[in-house]
C-alpha positions as CSV (number, residue, x, y, z in Angstrom):
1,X,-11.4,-15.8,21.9
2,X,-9.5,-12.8,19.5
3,X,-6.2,-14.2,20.6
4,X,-6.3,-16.2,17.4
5,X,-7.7,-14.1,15.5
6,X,-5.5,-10.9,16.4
7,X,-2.2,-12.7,15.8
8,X,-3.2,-14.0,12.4
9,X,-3.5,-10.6,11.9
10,X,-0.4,-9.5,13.2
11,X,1.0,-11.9,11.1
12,X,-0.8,-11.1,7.7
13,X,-0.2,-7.5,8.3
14,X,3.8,-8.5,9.4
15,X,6.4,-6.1,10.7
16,X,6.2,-3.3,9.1
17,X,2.7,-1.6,9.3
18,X,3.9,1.7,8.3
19,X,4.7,1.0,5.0
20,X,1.4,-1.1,4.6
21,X,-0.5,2.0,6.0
22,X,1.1,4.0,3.5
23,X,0.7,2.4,0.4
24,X,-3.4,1.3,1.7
25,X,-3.5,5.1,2.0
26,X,-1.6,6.0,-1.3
27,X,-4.0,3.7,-3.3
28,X,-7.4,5.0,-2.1
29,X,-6.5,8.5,-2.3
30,X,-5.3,7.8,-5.6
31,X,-8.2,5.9,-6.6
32,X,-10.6,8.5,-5.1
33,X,-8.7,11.1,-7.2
34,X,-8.3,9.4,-10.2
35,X,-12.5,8.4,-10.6
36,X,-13.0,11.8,-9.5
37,X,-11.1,13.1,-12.8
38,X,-12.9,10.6,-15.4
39,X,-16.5,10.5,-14.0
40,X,-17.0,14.2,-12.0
41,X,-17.7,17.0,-14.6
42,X,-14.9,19.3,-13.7
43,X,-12.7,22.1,-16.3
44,X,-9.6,20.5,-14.7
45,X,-10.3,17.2,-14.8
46,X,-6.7,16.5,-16.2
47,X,-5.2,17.5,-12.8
48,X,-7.2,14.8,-11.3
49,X,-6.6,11.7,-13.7
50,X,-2.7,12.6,-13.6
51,X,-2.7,13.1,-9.7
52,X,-4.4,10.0,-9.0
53,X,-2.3,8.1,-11.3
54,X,0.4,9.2,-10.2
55,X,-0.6,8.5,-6.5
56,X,-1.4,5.1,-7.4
57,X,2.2,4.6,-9.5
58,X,4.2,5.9,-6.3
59,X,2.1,3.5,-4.0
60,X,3.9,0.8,-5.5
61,X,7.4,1.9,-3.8
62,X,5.5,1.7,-0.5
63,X,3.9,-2.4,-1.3
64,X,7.7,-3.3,-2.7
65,X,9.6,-2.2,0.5
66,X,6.4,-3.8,2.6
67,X,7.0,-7.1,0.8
68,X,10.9,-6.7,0.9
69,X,11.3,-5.9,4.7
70,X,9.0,-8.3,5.3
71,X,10.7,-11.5,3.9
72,X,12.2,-13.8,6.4
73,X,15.8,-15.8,5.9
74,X,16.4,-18.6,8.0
75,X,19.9,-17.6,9.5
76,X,21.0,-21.3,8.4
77,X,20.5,-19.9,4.6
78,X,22.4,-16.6,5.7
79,X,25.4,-19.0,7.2
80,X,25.2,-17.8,11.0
């Protein structure tokens, strides 16, 4: 019965579930952080909004080597 189900997830996640775990983690830290700095009354509240942005701007080195590592060549296209 989650036979299916498990290896279309497999599949959707792909091979490298590090990177994907990574960058799922930078962005809702980095979201967390960065709605803590606008809407929570703190004195440094500028820490915050630059933190989380910048949390959220490196998580995008973690989505493009995902997506990169996870393309697949036939080797006919490569010439093996």
């Amino acid at each position: 019965l989650l036979g299916g189900s498990t290896m279309a997830f497999f599949k959707l996640i792909g091979r490298c579930a590090g990177l994907l775990l990574l960058a799922v983690l930078c962005d809702v830290i980095g979201l967390i952080t960065l709605f803590l700095g606008i809407f929570a009354p703190l004195s440094s509240w500028d820490f915050f909004v630059y933190l989380g942005a910048l949390l959220l701007a490196s998580s995008l080195v973690f989505w493009i080597s995902w997506y990169t590592l996870n393309i697949e060549v036939p080797f006919r296209e490569l010439g093996f």
